[in-house]
C-alpha positions, 0 to 999 in steps of 0.5 A: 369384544374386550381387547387389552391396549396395543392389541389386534382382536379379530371381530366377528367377521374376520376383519383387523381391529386396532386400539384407536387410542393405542395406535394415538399414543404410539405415534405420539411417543415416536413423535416426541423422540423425533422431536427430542433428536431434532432438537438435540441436533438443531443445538448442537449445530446451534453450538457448532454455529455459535462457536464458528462465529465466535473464533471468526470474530476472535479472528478478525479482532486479532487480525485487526489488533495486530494490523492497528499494532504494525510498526510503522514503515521507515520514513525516507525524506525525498532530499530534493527539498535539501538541495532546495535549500541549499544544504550539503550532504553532510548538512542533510545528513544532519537534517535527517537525524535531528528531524527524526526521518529514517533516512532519505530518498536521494535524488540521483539526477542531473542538477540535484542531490547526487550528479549521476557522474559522480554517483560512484564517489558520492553516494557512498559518501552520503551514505556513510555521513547518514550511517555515522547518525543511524540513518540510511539511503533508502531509495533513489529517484533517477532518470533511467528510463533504459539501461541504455540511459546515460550512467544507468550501470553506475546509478544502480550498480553503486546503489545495489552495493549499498543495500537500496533496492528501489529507485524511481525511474525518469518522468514519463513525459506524454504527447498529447499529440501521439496516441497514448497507446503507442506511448505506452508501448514504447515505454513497457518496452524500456520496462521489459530490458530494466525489468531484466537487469532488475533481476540480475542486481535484485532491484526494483523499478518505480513508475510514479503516477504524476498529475498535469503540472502546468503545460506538461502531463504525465504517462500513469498519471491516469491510474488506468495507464498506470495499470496498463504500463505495469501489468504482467511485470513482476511486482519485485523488478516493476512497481508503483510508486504510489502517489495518493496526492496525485491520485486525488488530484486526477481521480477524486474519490474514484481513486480508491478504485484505482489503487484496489486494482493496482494493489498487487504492484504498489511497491512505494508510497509517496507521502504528501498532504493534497487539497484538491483546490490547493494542491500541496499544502503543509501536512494536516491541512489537506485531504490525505489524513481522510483518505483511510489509505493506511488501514489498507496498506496495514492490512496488505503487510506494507513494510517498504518505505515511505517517501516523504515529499516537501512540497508545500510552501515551507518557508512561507514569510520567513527565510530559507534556512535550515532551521525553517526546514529542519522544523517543517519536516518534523512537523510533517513527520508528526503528522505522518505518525498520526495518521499511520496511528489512527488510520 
């Protein structure tokens, strides 16, 4: 029996007869467009994905760019070095603004740049010499270890006045013969009453971690004290003072694990060039432009002043006069631009 294509005839006995090439071609043609839907959606999500890669790479090149391109932070010169030489504040003062500092670091502690007595007639002082040049006073290193430590209230109150917000407080000293946790009770609760009076003067405490020197060692030094001596501290009243140089010479390599841990408190960074066999060596002959420590402090939106630290042997077979010095913190600061520019 004839059938036309697409066609149900009815045999002889009653049963259904389809077009077997119909039937093939049907479900070819249905194929062909669940292929085509397929494929229409396969490159429109092909596109979605292309363009989502594309904006997150256009992304992360801008936020690299624009980290690369951030300012560099004001560099403070710790002026422990200028009472090293002999210098007085307004021969500092001109040191600082020849050499091309920011301004300083003052150290505010007995037999150094500032006696805390004579905080309240001096520092303002100091600060007035550095602004006549277009610097500043930046930050203190103290000795308060409490608001009970002696002319903590002057110290701080004076500073406060003058537009610092961060001071350093005293060396935490270990004793290697009591147990590193009573220590570091004890000190956390120094912290608590500072961290308090921080937040009434809007101020901020630095607790720096220190490597062994000599016969004395240091609470923090071991980055995991560190952490254990800040933490649940709000980062704007308790912080680091961040210390690469030291932390090199207590961590090796594994310091870079530490510093990720601690991130969220570093309020400072002390600037110094470390070789682990040398210690303190003159900036660019050490360690610290290999360390990779400034993409990381770029990409957290550091802005907080760096603390500059003389601490090599920058007189060398030469005399120790102003001039040797003046010439040792430019080139130091020449070297900081650098690996701030380059990572």
């Amino acid at each position: 029996m004839e059938t036309r294509p697409g066609r149900v005839a009815t045999g002889g006995n009653g049963q259904a007869s389809v077009d077997k090439e119909s039937l093939y071609r049907h479900r070819c043609r249905a194929t062909l467009v669940l292929m085509s839907v397929h494929e229409r959606l396969t490159r429109r999500e092909f596109v979605r994905t292309c363009l989502g890669v594309g904006v997150w790479a256009v992304a992360c090149r801008s936020r690299a760019a624009e980290s690369a391109s951030r300012p560099m932070p004001p560099v403070a010169l710790f002026d422990k070095v200028c009472v090293q030489a002999g210098l007085s504040l307004e021969e500092t003062a001109d040191l600082v603004a020849s050499s091309g500092a920011d301004g300083v670091d003052c150290a505010v502690r007995p037999r150094d740049r500032i006696e805390p007595e004579r905080v309240r007639e001096d520092l303002p002082r100091y600060a007035e010499l550095l602004r006549a040049r277009g610097k500043r006073v930046w930050l203190l290193t103290t000795a308060i270890l409490s608001p009970e430590s002696p002319h903590a209230r002057e110290v701080l109150e004076t500073a406060r006045g003058l537009g610092v917000k961060y001071y350093r407080v005293g060396f935490l000293r270990k004793d290697p013969d009591q147990p590193t946790e009573s220590q570091l009770r004890w000190v956390r609760e120094r912290l608590r009453a500072l961290a308090a009076w921080n937040r009434e003067l809007g101020m901020c405490a630095l607790l720096q971690n220190h490597s062994p020197a000599g016969s004395s060692q240091y609470l923090g030094g071991d980055l995991r004290e560190m952490l254990a001596l800040v933490e649940g501290f709000p980062p704007d009243t308790v912080a680091v003072a961040f210390d690469p140089g030291h932390a090199l010479l207590v961590h090796g390599d594994e310091w870079r694990d530490h510093f990720e841990r601690l991130r969220s408190h570093v309020g400072v960074v002390y600037v110094k060039d470390t070789d682990r066999k040398r210690r303190f060596v003159p900036f660019g002959e050490g360690e610290f432009g290999r360390m990779r420590l400034f993409p990381r402090l770029r990409e957290q939106g550091y802005a907080a002043p760096f603390s500059l630290h003389i601490e090599f042997d920058w007189v060398g077979s030469g005399q120790r006069t102003r001039e040797r010095l003046e010439q040792a913190v430019r080139e130091s600061l020449q070297v900081l631009r650098r690996w701030w520019e380059t990572g």
